[in-house]
DRENFIDREN-974129 format. One line per field, with one value per residue: x negated, y negated, z negated of N, C-alpha, C in turn; residue number from 1. Coordinates in nm, 3 decimals, always signed. Example, Ala and Ser with C-alpha at 12.3 -4.5 7.8 and 13.67 -1.06 7.14 Angstrom:
BEGIN
n_x	[-1.319, -1.285]
n_y	[+0.569, +0.225]
n_z	[-0.780, -0.708]
ca_x	[-1.230, -1.367]
ca_y	[+0.450, +0.106]
ca_z	[-0.780, -0.714]
c_x	[-1.320, -1.290]
c_y	[+0.330, -0.003]
c_z	[-0.780, -0.787]
pos	[1, 2]
***
This chain:
BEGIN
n_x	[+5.855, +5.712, +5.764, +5.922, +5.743, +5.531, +5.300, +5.048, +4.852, +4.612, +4.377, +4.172, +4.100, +4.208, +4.414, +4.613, +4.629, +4.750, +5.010, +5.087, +5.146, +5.363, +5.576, +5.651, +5.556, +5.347, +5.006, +4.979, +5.144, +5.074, +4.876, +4.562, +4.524, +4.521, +4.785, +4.663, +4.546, +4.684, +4.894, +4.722, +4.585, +4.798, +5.013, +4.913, +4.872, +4.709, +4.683, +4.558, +4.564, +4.836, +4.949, +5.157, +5.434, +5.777, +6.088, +6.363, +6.734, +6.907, +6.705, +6.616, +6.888, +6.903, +6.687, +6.743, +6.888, +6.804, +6.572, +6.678, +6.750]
n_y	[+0.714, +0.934, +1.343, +1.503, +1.580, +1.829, +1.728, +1.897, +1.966, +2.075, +2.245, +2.359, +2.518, +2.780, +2.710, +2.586, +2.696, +2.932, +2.798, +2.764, +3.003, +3.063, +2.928, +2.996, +2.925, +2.981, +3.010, +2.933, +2.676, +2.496, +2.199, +2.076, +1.774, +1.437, +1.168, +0.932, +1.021, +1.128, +0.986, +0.790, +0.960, +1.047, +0.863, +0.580, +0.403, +0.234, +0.230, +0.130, -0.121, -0.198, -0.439, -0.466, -0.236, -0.181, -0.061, -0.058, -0.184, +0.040, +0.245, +0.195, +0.250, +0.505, +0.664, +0.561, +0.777, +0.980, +0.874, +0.800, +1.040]
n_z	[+1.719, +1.484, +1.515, +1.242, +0.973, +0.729, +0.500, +0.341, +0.071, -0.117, -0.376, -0.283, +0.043, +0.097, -0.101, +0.056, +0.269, +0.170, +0.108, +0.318, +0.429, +0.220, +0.261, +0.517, +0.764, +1.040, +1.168, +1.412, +1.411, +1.247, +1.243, +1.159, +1.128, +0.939, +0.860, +0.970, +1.182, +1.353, +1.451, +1.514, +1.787, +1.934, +1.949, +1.972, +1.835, +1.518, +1.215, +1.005, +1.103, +1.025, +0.878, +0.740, +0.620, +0.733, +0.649, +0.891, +0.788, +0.859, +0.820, +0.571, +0.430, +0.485, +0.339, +0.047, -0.015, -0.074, -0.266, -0.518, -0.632]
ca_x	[+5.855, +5.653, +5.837, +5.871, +5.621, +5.476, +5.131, +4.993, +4.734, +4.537, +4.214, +4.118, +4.168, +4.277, +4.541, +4.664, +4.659, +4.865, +5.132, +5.162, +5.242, +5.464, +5.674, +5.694, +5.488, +5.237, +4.875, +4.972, +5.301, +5.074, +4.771, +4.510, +4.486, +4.591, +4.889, +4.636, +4.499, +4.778, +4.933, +4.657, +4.556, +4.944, +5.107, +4.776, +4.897, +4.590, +4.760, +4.506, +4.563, +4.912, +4.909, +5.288, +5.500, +5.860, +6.147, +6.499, +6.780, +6.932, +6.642, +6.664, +7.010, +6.881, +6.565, +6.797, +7.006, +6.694, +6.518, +6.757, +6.827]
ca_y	[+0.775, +1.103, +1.387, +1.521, +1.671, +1.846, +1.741, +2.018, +1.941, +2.159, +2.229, +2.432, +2.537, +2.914, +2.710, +2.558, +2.811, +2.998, +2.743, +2.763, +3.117, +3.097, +2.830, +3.101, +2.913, +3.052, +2.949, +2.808, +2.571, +2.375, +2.133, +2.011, +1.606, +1.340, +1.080, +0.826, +1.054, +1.186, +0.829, +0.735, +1.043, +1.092, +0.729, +0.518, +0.309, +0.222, +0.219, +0.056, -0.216, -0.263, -0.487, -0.449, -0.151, -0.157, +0.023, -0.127, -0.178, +0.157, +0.355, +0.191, +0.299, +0.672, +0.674, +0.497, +0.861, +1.052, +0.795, +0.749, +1.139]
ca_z	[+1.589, +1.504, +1.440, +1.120, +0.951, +0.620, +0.456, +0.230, -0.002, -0.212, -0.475, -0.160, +0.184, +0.080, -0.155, +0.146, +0.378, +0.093, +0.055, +0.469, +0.378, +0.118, +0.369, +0.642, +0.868, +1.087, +1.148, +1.542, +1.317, +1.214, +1.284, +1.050, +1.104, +0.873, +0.942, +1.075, +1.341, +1.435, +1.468, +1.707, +1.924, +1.963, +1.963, +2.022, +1.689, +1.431, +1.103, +0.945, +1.158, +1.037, +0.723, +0.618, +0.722, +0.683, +0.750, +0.941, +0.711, +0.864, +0.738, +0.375, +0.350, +0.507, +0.229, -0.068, -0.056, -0.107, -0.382, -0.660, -0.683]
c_x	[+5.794, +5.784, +5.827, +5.795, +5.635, +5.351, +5.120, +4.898, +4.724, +4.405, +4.127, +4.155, +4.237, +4.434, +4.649, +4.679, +4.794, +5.003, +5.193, +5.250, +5.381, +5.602, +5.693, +5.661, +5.409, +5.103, +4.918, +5.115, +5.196, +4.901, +4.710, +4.437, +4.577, +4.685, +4.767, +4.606, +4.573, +4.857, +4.846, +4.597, +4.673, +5.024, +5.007, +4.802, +4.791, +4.683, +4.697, +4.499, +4.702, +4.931, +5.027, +5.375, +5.617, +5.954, +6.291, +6.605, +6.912, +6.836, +6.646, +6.761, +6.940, +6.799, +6.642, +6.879, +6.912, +6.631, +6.561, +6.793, +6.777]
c_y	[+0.914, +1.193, +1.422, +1.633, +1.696, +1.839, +1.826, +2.023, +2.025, +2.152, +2.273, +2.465, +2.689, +2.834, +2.693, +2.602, +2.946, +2.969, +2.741, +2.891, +3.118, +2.995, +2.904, +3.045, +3.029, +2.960, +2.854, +2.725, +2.459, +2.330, +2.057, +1.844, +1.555, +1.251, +0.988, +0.878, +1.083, +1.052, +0.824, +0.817, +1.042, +0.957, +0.599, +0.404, +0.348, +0.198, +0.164, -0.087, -0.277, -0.294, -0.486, -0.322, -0.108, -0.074, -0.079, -0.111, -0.043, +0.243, +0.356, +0.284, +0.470, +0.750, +0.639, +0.633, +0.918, +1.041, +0.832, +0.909, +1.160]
c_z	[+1.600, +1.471, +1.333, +1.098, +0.814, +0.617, +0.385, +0.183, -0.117, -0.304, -0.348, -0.024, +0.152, -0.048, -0.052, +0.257, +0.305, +0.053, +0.208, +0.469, +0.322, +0.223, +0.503, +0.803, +0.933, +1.132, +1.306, +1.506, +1.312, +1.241, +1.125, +1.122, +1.010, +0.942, +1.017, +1.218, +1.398, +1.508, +1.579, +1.835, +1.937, +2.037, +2.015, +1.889, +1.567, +1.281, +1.016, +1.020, +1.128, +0.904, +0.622, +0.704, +0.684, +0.765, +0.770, +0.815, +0.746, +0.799, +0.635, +0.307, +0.343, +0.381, +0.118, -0.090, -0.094, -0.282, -0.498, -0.731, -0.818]
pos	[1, 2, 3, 4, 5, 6, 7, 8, 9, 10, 11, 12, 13, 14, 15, 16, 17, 18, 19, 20, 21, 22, 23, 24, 25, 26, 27, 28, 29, 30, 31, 32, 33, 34, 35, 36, 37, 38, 39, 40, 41, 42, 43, 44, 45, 46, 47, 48, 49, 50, 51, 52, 53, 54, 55, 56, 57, 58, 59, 60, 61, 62, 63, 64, 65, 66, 67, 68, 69]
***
């Protein structure tokens, strides 16, 4: 499992360098790849290679407290 992470998407790269800010990161926190790359330089797993992707019926419950709020 990766660990966890935040994506941060913006109109621009100065939005998103501004919202790293405002989150009290710093510029060496965080890395700019997407989940797939990170997935396969990291884990060697192609994620476009996996055609259904679920989670165990422990994680449901973990994600079902989140969902419904």
């Amino acid at each position: 499992m990766i660990p966890p992470y935040l994506e941060i998407e913006g109109q621009s790269e100065a939005d998103v360098l501004n919202a790293v800010k405002l989150l009290g990161l710093q510029m060496n926190d965080i890395i700019t790849q997407d989940v797939n790359t990170i997935y396969s330089t990291v884990y060697g797993i192609n994620l476009e290679s996996i055609k259904v992707l679920k989670f165990n019926d422990e994680e449901n419950v973990f994600i079902s407290k989140f969902w419904n709020q």
